[in-house]
C-alpha positions as CSV (number, residue, x, y, z in Angstrom):
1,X,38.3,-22.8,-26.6
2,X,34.6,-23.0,-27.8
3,X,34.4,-21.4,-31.5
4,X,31.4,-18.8,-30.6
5,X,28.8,-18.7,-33.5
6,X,26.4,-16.0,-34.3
7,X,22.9,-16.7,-35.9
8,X,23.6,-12.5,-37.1
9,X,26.1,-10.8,-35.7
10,X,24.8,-7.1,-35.5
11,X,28.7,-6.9,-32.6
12,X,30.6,-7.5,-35.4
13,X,28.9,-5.1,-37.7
14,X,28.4,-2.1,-35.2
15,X,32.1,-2.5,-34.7
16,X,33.0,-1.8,-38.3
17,X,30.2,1.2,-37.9
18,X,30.9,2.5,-34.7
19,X,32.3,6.0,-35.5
20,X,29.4,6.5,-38.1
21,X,26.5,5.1,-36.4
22,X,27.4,7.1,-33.0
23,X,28.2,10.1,-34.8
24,X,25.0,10.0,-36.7
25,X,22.9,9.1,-33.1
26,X,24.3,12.3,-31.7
27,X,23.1,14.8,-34.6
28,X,19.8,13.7,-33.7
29,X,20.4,14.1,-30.0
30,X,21.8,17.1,-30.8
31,X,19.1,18.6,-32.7
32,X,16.5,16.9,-31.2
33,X,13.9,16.7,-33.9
34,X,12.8,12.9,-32.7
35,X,9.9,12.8,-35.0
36,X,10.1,13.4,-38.7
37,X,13.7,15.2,-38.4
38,X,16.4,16.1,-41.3
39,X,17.2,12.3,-41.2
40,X,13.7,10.9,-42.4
41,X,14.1,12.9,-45.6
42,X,17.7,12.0,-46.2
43,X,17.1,8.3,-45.8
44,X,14.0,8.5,-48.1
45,X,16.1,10.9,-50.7
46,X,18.8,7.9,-50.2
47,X,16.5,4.6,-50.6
48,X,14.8,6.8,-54.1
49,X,18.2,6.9,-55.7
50,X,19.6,3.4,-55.0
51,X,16.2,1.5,-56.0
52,X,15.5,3.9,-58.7
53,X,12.0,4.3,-57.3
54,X,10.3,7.5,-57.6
55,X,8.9,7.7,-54.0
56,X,10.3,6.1,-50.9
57,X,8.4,6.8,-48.1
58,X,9.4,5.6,-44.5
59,X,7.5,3.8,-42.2
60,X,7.3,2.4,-38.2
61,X,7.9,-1.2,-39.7
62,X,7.8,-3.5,-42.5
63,X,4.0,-4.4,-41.3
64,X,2.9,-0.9,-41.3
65,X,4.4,-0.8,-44.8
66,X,2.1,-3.8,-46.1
67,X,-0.8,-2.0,-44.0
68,X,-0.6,1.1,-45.4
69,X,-0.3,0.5,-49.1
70,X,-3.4,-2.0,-49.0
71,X,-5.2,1.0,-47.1
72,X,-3.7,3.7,-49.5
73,X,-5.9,1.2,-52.2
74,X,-8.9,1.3,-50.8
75,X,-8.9,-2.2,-49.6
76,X,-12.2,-3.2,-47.8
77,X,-13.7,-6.1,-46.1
78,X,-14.7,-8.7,-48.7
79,X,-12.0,-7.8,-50.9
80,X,-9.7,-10.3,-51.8
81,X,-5.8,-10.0,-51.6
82,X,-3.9,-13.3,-53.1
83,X,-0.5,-14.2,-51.8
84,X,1.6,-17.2,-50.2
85,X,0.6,-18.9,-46.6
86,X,4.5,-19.7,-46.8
87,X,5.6,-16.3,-45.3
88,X,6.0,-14.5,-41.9
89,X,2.8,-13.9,-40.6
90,X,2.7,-10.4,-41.2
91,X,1.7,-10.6,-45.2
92,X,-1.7,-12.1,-44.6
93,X,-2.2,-9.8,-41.0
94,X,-2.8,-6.9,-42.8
95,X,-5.1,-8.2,-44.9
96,X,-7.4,-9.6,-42.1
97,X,-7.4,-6.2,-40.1
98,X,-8.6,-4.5,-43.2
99,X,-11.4,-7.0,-43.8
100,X,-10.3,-8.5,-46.6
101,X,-9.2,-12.2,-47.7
102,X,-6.1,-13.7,-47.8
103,X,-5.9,-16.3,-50.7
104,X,-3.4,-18.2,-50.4
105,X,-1.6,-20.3,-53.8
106,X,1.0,-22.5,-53.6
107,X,5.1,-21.5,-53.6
108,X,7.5,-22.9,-56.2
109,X,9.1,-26.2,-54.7
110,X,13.0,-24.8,-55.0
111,X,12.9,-21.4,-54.0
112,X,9.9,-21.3,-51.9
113,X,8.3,-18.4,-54.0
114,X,4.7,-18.0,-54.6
115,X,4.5,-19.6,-58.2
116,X,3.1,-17.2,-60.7
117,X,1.4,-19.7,-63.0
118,X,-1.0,-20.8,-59.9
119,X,-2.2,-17.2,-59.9
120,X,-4.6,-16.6,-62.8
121,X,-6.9,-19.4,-61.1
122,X,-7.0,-18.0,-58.0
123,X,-8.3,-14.4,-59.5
124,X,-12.1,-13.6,-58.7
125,X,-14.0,-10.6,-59.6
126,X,-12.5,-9.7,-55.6
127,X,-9.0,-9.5,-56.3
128,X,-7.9,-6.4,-55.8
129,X,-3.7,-7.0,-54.9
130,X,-1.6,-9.5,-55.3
131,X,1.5,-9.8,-52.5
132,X,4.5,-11.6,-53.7
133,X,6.7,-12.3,-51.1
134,X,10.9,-12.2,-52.0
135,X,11.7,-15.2,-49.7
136,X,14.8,-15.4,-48.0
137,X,16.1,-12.9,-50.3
138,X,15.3,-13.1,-53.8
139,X,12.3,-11.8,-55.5
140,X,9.4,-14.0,-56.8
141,X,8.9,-14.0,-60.9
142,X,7.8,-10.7,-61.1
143,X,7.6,-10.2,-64.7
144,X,4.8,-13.2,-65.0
145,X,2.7,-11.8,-61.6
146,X,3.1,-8.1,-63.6
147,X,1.7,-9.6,-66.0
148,X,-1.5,-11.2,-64.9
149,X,-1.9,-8.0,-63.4
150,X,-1.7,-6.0,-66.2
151,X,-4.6,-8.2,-67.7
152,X,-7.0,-7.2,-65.0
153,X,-7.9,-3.3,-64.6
154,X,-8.0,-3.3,-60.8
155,X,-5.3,-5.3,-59.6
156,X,-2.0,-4.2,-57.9
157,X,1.1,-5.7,-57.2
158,X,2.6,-5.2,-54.0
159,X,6.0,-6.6,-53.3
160,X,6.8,-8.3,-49.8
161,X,10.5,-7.0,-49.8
162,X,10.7,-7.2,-46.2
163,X,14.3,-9.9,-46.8
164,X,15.1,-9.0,-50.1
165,X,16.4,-4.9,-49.9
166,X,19.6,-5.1,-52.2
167,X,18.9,-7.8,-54.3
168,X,18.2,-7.6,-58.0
169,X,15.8,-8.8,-60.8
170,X,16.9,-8.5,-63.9
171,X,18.5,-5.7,-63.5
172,X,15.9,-3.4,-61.5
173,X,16.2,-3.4,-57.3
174,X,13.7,-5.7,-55.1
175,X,11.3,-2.8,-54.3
176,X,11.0,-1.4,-58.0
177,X,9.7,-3.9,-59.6
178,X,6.3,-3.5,-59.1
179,X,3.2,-1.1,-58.4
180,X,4.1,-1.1,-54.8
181,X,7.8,-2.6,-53.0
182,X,7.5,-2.7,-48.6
183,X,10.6,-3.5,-46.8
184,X,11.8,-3.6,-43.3
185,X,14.3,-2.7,-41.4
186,X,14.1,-4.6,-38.1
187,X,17.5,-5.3,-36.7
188,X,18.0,-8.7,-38.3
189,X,17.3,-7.8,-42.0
190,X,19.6,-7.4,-44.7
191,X,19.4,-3.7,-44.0
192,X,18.5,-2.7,-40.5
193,X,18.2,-0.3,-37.7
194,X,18.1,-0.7,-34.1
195,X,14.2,-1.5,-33.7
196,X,11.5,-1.1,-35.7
197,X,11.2,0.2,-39.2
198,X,10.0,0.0,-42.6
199,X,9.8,1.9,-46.2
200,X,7.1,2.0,-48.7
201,X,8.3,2.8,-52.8
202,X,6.4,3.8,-55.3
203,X,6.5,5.3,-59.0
204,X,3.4,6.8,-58.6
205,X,2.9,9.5,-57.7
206,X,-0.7,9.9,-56.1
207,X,-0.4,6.7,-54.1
208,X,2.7,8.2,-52.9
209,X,0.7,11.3,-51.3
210,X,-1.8,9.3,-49.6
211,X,0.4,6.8,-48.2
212,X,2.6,10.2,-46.6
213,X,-1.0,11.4,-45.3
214,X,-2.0,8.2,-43.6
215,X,1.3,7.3,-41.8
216,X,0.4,10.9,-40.1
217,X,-3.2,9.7,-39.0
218,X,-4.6,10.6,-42.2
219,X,-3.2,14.0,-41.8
220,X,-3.6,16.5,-45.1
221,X,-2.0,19.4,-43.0
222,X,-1.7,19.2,-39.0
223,X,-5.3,19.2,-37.8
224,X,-7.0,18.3,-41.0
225,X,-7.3,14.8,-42.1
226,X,-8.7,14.0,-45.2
227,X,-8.9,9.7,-44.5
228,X,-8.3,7.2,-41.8
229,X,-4.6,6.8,-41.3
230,X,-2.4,5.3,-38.4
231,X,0.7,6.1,-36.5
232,X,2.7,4.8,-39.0
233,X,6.3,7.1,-38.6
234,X,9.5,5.5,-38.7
235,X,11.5,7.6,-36.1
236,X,14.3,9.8,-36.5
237,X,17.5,8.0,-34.6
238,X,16.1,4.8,-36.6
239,X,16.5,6.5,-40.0
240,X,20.2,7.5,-38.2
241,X,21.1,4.1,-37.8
242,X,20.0,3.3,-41.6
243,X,22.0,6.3,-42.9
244,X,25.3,4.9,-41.1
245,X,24.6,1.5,-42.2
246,X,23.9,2.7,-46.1
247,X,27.7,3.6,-46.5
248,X,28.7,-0.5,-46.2
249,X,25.7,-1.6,-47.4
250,X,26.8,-2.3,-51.4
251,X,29.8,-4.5,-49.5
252,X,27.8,-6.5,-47.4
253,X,25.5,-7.2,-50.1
254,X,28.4,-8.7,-51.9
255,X,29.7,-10.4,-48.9
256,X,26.3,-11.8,-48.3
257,X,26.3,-13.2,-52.3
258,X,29.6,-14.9,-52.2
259,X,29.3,-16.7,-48.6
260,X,26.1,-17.8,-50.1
261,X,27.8,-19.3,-52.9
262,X,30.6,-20.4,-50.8
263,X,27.8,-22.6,-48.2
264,X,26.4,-23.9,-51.7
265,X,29.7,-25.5,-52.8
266,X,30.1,-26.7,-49.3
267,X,26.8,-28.5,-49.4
268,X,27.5,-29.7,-53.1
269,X,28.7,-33.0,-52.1
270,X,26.5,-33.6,-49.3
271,X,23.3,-35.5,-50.6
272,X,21.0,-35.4,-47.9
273,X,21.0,-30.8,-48.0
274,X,20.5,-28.7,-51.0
275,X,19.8,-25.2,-51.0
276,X,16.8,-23.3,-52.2
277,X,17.4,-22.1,-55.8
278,X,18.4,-18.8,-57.1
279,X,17.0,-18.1,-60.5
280,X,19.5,-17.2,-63.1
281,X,17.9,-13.4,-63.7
282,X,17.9,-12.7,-59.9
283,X,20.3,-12.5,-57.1
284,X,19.8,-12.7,-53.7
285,X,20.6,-11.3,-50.6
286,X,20.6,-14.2,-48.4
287,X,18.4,-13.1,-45.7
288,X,18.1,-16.4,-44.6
289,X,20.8,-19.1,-45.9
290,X,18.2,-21.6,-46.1
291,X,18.5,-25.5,-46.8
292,X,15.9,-28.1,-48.0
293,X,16.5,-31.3,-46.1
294,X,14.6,-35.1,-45.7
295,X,16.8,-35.4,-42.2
296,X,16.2,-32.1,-40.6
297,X,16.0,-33.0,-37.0
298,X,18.8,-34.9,-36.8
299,X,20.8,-32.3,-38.7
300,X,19.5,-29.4,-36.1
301,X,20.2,-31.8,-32.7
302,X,23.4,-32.4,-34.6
303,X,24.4,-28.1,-35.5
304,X,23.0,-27.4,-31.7
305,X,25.3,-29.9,-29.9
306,X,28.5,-28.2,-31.8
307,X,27.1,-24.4,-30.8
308,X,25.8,-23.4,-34.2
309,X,22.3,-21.8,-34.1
310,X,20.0,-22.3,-36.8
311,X,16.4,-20.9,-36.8
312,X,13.4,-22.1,-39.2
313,X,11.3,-19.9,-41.2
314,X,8.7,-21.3,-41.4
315,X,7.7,-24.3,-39.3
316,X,3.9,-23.4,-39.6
317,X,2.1,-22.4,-42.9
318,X,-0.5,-19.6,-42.1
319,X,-3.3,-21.4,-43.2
320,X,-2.3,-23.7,-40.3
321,X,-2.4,-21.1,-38.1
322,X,-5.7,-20.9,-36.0
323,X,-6.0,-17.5,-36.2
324,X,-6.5,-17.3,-39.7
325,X,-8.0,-20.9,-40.9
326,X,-11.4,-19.6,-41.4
327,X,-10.0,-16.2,-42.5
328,X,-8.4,-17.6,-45.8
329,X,-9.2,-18.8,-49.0
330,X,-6.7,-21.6,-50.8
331,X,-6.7,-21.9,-54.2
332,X,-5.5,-25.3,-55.2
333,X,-3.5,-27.2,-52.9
334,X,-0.5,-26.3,-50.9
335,X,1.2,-29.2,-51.4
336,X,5.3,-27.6,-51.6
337,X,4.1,-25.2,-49.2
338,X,3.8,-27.9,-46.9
339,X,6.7,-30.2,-47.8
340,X,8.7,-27.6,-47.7
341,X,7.6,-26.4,-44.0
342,X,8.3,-29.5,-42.6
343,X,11.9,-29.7,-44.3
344,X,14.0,-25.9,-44.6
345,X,16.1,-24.5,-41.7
346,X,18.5,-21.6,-41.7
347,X,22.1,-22.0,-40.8
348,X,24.1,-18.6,-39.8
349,X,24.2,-15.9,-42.3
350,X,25.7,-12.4,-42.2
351,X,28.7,-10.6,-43.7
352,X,31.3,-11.0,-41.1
353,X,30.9,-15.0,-41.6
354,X,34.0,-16.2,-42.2
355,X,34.9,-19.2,-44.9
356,X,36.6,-21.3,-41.8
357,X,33.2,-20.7,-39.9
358,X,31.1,-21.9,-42.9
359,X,33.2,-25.2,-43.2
360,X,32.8,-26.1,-39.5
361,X,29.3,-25.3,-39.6
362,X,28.7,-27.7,-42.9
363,X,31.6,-30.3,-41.2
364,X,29.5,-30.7,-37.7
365,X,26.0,-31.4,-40.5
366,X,27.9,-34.2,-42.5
367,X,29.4,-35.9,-39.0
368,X,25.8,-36.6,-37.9
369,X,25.8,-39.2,-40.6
């Protein structure tokens, strides 16, 4: 018989959840509060304590979290926001619909992280935010980009936590360890629900209170809206789904670190792979098992003809894209952004992986040389 291999394998996980995740779907059916019910302050109450953030504010996706904290700053066309074109096209989206300019610097060449030291040159008197994004599960240098920050008066950093939720730098939780940490909760993520959904944190507190008012269409009280907002709620059953998923969480996340480790000393002999690097201060929560390789072609027709999927993020840097070539800026060149586009894949990550699966995955990569 075929061995049957999953990319993610939400089956397995909903399984293990069943009796919690259905129980938790009928209290909302039950009540029937579909908007803005019991469950959208527990989850927020939840995601404060185990970040250690001050505010956690839920929203209708990890996008709408990147929107509404650049809108909760004021951002405005001709405003500058500087991040990495090596990222899901989301990051810079937000900033385009707002007016403002993506600047893209380059990403570190082993973890595919924007690279802090490139981002003092890219700073104008427009930079208003800075969006690191935690690639593939671990956070960016956040300390350094803090920094620079804290050298200029108006700028804000706003971490891209959108595959990082559970991971930690030094310390502190991906999503408090900035001004600003946006995460997301589609189905796929590290922690996810059963569509869309997202969650803003913050430590302070008067962003908090306009980012509430303008995922409610700017709405102060109902009928009176003090600023533009959007439709920007995460729903009730959603912030179910993440409450059920919340009591395994802490296990998967240690699942997730040791299969990572456990596909890196798989790969340790093999010459022509090597993963991207986790920094010794961080961990990471393996959103993406990703893979750096000279022969990537071959080694994908090679994974696809034994039945193992593998995806890659990201074939095409944004400033490639042609929606937003004359929307950017780049500062310097984007030299590992590119080499590295042209060379990572993703082979199957999640926590119900077993160690027999990793070494036929890595066994059908070395028998295509």
């Amino acid at each position: 018989m075929t061995r049957q291999f999953q990319f993610i394998d939400l089956k397995s996980q909903y399984t293990e959840l069943k009796p919690s995740i259905d129980a938790r779907i009928q209290t909302v059916l039950d009540h029937g509060q579909y908007i803005m019910g019991p469950e959208v302050r527990e989850l927020e109450e939840k995601l404060e304590s185990y970040t250690g953030s001050a505010h956690c504010i839920t929203v209708a996706s990890g996008t709408e979290a990147l929107l509404i904290s650049l809108m909760a700053l004021g951002i405005k066309p001709g405003d500058e926001v500087i991040t990495t074109a090596f990222t899901f096209i989301a990051t810079a989206e937000v900033i385009a619909l707002l007016g403002a300019v993506p600047v893209f610097v380059d990403v570190e060449s082993d973890t595919g992280n924007i690279d802090a030291a490139l981002i003092d040159a890219a700073i104008t008197e427009r930079t208003r935010a800075i969006i690191p994004v935690s690639l593939y599960g671990q956070t960016a240098d956040m300390d350094a980009i803090n920094a620079i920050a804290a050298r200029h008066d108006n700028i804000t950093v706003i971490e891209d936590a959108a595959q990082s939720f559970g991971a930690n730098y030094r310390g502190q939780k991906s999503c408090n360890v900035s001004h600003i940490g946006c995460t997301s909760f589609f189905p796929s993520k590290p922690l996810g629900c059963y569509g869309d959904g997202g969650a803003i944190f913050t430590n302070r507190e008067d962003l908090a209170k306009i980012m509430r008012q303008i995922r409610v269409h700017g709405q102060e009280r109902r009928y009176y809206h003090t600023r533009i907002g959007v439709g920007g709620r995460m729903d009730t059953i959603q912030c179910a789904v993440v409450l059920a998923k919340l009591e395994r969480f802490e296990w998967e996340v240690e699942r997730r670190i040791a299969i990572g480790q456990r596909y890196i000393e798989l790969i340790a002999s093999n010459n022509l792979v090597r993963p991207v690097t986790v920094r010794a201060e961080r961990t990471s929560v393996w959103a993406q098992f990703t893979v750096i390789s000279e022969q990537r072609e071959k080694l994908l027709d090679a994974l696809s003809a034994s039945g193992i999927p593998t995806a890659i993020h990201y074939p095409t840097p944004l400033h490639r894209q042609p929606a937003y070539k004359d929307l950017c800026r780049i500062s310097g060149s984007l030299t590992n952004t590119e080499y590295l586009s042209d060379r990572v894949f993703s082979l199957p990550m999640h926590p119900y992986l077993t160690s027999d699966d990793q070494a036929h995955i890595i066994s059908a990569m070395d028998k295509a040389f």
